[in-house]
N, C-alpha and C positions, 0 to 999 in steps of 0.2 A: 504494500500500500504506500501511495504517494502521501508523504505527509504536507497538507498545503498551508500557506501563511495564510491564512482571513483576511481583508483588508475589511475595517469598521466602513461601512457607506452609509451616507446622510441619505434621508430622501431628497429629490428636488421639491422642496415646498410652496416656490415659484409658481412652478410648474402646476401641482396637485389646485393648488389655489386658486389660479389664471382660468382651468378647467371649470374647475365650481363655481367661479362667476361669471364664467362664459355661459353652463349649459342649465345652471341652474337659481342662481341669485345675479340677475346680470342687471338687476338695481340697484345693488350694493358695491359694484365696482367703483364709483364715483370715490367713494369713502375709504376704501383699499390703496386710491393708486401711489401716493405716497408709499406704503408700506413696500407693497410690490416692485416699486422700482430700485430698490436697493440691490446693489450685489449680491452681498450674502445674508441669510435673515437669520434674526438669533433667535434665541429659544423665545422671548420676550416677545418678540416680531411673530412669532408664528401663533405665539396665545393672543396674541390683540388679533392677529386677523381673524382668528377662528373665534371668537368672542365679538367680534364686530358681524363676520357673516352669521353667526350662528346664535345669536343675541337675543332672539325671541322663544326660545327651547326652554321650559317648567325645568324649576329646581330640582327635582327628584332626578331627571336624566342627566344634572349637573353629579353630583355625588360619585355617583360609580367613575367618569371621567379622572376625578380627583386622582383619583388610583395609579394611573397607567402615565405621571407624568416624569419626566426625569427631567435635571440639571446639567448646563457644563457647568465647568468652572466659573467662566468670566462672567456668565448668568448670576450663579448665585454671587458672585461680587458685586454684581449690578445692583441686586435687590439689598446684599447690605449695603450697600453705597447710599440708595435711595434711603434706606432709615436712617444712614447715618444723617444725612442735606434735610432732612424732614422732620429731624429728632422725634421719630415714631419708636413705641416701644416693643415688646417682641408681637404682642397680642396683636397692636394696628397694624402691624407687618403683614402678620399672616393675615389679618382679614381681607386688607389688600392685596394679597395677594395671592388668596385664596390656598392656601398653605396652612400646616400646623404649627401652633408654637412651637413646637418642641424641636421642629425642624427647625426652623428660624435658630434655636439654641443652640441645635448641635451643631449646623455651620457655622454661627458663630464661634464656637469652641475651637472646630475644627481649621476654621481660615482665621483665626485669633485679630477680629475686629474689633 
């Protein structure tokens, strides 16, 4: 057996996004294009788009999403960043940004902000 290296691949979110307001929200384009026109989009950029197309969807199908999100790096420095420029505490953090305290904490620990 050939042992192969993996290379991590991003999705094109661009891409994924361009489609869905082309074939399915092509009202909400207006409101995107700023976002869209960036080079590369960061994790930040792709929760505001989907938060902006996806905006009128009941709380309840919010929840389970929660679940399935991940971080990079420079992400989660963004979001400490912002509480630090905003002097928010861990609780206004996460509400804003839709996160747990406790995550909020353990980054903090973890990137010692």
């Amino acid at each position: 057996m050939d042992k192969e290296i993996r290379k991590i691949t991003v999705p094109d979110y661009k891409r994924i996004f361009n489609d869905i307001l082309l074939y399915k929200h092509p009202e909400k384009k207006n409101e995107c294009v700023l976002l869209l026109q960036k080079e590369n989009l960061s994790t930040l950029d792709v929760i505001r788009l989907n938060s902006i197309i996806f905006k009128n969807h009941s709380e309840k199908d919010k929840i389970p999403n929660q679940k399935h999100r991940s971080y990079d790096q420079s992400t989660i420095l963004q979001i400490l960043d912002y509480q630090k420029t905003n002097r928010l505490n861990n609780i206004q953090t996460a509400l804003y940004f839709k996160l747990s305290r406790n995550t909020i904490t353990k980054w903090k620990k973890h990137f010692l902000v």
